[in-house]
MMTF fields as JSON, N, C-alpha, C and O atoms, coordinates in Angstrom:
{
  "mmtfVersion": "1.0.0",
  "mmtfProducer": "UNKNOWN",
  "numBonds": 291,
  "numAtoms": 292,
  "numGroups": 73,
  "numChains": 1,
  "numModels": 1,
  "chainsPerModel": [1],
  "groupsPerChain": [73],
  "chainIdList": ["A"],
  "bondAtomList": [4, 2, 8, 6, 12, 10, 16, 14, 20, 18, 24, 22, 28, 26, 32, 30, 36, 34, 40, 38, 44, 42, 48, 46, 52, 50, 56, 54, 60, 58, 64, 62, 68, 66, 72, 70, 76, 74, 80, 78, 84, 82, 88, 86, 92, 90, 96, 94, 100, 98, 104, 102, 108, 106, 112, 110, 116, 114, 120, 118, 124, 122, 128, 126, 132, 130, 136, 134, 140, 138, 144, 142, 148, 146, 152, 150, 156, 154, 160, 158, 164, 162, 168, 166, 172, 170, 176, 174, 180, 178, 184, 182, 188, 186, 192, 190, 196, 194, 200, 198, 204, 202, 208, 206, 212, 210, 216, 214, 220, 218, 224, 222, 228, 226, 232, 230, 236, 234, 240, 238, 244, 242, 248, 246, 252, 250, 256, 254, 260, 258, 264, 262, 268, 266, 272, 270, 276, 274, 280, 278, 284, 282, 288, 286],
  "bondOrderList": [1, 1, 1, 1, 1, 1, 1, 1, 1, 1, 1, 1, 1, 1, 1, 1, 1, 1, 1, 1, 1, 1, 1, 1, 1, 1, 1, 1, 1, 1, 1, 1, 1, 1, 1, 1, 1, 1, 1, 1, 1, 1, 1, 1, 1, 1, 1, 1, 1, 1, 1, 1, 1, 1, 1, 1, 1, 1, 1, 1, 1, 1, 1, 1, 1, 1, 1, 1, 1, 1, 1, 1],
  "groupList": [{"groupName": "UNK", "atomNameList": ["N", "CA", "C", "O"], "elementList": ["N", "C", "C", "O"], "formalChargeList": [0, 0, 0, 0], "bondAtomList": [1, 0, 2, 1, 3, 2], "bondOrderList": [1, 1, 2], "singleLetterCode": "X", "chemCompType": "L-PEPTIDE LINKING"}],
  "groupTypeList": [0, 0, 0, 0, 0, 0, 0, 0, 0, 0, 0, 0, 0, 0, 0, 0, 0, 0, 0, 0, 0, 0, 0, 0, 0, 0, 0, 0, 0, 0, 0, 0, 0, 0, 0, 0, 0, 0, 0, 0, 0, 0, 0, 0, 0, 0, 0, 0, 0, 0, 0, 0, 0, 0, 0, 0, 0, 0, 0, 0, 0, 0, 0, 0, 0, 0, 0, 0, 0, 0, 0, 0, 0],
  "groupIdList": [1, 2, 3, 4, 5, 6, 7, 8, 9, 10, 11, 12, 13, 14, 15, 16, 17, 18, 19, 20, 21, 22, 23, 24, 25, 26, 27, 28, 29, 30, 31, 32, 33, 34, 35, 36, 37, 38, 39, 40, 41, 42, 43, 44, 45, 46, 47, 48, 49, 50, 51, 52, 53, 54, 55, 56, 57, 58, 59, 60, 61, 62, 63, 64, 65, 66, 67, 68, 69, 70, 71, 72, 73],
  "secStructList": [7, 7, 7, 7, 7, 7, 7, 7, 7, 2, 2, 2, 2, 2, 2, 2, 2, 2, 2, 2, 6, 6, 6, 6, 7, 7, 1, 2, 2, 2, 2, 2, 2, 2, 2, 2, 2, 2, 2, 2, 2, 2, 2, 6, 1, 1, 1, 7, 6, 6, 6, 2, 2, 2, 2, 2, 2, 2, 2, 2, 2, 2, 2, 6, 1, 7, 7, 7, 7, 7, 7, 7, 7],
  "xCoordList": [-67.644, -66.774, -66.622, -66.221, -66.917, -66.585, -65.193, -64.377, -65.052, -63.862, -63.58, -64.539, -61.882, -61.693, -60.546, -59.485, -60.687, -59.097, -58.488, -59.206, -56.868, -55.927, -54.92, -54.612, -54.423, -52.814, -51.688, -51.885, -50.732, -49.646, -48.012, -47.932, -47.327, -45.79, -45.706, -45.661, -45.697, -44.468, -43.719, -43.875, -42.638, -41.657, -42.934, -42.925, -43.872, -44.589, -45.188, -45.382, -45.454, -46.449, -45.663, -46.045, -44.443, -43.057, -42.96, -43.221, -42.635, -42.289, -43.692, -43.612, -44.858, -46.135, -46.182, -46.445, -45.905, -45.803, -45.079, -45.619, -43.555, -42.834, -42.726, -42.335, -43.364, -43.858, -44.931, -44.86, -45.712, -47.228, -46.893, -47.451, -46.104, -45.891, -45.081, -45.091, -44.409, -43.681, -44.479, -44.429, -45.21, -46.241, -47.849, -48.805, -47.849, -49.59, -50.564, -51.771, -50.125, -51.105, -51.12, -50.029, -52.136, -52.265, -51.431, -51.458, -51.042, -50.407, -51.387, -51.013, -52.828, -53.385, -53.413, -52.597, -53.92, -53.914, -52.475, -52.367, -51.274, -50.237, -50.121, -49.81, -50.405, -50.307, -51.505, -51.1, -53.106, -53.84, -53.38, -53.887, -52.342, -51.862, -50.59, -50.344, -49.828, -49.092, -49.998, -49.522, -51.115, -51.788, -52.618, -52.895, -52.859, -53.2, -52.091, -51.856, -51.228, -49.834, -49.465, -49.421, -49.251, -49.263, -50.109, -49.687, -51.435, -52.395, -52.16, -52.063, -52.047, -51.94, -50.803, -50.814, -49.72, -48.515, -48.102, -47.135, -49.018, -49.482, -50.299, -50.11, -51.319, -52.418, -51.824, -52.299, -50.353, -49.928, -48.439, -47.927, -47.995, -46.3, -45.35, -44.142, -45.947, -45.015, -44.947, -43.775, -45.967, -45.68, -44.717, -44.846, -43.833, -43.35, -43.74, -43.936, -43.842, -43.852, -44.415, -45.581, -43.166, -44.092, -45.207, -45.994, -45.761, -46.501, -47.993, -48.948, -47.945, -48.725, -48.951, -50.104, -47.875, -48.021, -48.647, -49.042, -48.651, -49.202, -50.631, -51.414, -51.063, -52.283, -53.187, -54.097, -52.845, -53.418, -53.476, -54.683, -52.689, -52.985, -53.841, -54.524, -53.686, -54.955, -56.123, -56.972, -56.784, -57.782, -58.37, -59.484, -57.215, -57.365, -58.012, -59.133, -56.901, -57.402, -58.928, -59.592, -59.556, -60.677, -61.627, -62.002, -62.032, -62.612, -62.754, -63.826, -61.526, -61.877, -62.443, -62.672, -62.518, -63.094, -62.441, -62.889, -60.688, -59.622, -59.09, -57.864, -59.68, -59.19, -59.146, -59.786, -58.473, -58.317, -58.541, -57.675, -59.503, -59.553, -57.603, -56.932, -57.255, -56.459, -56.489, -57.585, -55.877, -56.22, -55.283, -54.189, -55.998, -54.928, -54.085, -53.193, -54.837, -54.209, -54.361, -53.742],
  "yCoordList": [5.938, 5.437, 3.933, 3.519, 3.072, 1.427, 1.53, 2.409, 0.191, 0.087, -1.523, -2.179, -2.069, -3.669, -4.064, -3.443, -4.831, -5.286, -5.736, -5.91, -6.041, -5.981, -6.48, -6.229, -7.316, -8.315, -7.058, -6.474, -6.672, -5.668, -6.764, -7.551, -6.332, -6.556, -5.919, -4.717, -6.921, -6.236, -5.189, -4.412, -4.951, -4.246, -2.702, -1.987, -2.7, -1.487, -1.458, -0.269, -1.988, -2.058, -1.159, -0.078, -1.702, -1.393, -0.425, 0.431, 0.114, 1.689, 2.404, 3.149, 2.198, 2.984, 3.362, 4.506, 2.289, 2.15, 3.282, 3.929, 3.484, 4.507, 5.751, 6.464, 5.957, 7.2, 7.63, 8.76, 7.104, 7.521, 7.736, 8.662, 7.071, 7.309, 8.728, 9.317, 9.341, 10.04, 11.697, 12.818, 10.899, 12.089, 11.998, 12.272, 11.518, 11.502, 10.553, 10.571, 9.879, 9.098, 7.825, 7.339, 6.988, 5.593, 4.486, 4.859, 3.701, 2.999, 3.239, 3.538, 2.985, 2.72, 3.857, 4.009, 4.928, 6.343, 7.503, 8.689, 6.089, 6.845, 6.024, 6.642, 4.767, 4.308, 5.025, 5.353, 5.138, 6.335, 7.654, 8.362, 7.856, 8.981, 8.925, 9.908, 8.059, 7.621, 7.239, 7.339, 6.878, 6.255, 7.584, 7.694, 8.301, 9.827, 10.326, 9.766, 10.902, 10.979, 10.697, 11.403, 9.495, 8.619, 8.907, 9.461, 8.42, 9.219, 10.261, 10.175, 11.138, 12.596, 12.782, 13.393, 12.207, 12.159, 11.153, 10.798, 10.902, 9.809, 10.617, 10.776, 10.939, 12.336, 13.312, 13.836, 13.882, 15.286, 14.865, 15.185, 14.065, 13.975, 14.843, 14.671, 15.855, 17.447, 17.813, 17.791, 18.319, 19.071, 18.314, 17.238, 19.349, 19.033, 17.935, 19.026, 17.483, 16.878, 17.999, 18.142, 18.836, 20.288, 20.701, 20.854, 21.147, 22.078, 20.701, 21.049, 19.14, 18.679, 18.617, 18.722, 18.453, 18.496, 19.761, 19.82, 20.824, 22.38, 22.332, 23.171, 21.611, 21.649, 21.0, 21.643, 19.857, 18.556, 19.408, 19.512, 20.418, 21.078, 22.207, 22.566, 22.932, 24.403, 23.183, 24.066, 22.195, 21.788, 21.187, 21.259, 20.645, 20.51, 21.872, 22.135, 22.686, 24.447, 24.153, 23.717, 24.334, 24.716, 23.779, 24.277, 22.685, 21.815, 21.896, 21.522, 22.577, 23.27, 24.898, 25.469, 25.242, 26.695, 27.738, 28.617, 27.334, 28.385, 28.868, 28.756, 29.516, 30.257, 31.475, 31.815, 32.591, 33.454, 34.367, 34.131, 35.18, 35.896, 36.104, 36.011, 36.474, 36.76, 38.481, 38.659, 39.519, 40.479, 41.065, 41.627, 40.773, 41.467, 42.407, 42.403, 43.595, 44.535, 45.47, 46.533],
  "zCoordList": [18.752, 17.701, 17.886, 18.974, 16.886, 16.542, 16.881, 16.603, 17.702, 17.93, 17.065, 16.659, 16.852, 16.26, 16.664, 16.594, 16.98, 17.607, 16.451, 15.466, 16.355, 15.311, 16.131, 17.296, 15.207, 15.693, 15.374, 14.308, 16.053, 15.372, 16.303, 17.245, 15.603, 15.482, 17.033, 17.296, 17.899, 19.212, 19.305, 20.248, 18.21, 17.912, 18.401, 19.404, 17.192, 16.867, 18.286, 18.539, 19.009, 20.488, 21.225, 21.672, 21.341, 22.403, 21.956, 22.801, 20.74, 20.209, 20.744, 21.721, 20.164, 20.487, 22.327, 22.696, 23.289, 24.231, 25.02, 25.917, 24.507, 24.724, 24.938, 25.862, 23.377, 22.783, 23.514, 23.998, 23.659, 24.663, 25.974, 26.561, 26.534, 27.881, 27.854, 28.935, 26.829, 26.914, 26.803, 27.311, 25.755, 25.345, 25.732, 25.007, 27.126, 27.885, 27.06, 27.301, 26.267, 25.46, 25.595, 25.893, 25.457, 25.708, 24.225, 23.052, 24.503, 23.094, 21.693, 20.559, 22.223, 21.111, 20.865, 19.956, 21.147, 20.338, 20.109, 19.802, 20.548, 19.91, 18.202, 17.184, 18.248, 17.278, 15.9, 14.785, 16.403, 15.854, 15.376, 14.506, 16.089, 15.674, 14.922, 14.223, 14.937, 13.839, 12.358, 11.227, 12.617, 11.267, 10.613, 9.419, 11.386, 10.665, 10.518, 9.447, 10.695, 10.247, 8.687, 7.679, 8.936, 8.178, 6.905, 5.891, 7.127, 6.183, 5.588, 4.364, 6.012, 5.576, 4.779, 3.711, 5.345, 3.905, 3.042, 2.368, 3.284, 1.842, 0.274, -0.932, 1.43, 0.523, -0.003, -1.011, 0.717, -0.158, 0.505, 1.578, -0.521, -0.375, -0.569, -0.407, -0.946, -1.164, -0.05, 0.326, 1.071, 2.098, 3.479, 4.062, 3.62, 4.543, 6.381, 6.916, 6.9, 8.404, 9.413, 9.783, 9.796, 10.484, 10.254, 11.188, 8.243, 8.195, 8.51, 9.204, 7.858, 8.435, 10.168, 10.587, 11.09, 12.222, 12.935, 14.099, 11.92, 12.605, 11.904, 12.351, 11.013, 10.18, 11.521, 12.046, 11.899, 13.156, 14.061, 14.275, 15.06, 15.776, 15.849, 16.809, 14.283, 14.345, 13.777, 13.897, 13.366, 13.663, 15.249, 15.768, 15.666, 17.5, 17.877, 18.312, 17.558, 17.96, 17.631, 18.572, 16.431, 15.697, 16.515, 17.577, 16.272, 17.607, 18.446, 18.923, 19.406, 20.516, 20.927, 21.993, 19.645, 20.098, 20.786, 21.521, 20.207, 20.644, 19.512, 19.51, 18.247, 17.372, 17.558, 18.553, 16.812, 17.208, 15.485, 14.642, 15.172, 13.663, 14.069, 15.097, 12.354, 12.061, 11.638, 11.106, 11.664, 11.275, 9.856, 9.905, 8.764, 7.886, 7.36, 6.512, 8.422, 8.588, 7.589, 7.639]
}
């Protein structure tokens, strides 16, 4: 993956900074992950925060090759 460097606001560094340390992640890919975030509820402003935050994880799931069929019974 291309990488580019980018000037950002301190403020946003120090917050990203925080957050990553809190949650195993490096600044820059907490801020990445604010900008997909981001993205995504931009694209569908109806759905709720959770159901995007559970969408990001069953594709993590799916990528990793920990799905599980569903059975409909």
């Amino acid at each position: 993956m291309a990488t580019t460097s980018i000037r950002l606001d301190k403020e946003l560094i120090d917050k990203a900074t925080i957050m990553a340390k809190a949650l195993n992640r490096t600044p820059p890919k907490q801020i990445e992950h604010w900008a997909k975030i981001g993205k995504i509820m931009e694209q569908n402003p109806d759905l709720p925060y959770g159901f995007v935050k559970q969408a990001i994880i069953a594709q993590a799931e799916k990528e990793a090759g920990k799905l599980e069929n569903y059975d409909f019974g």
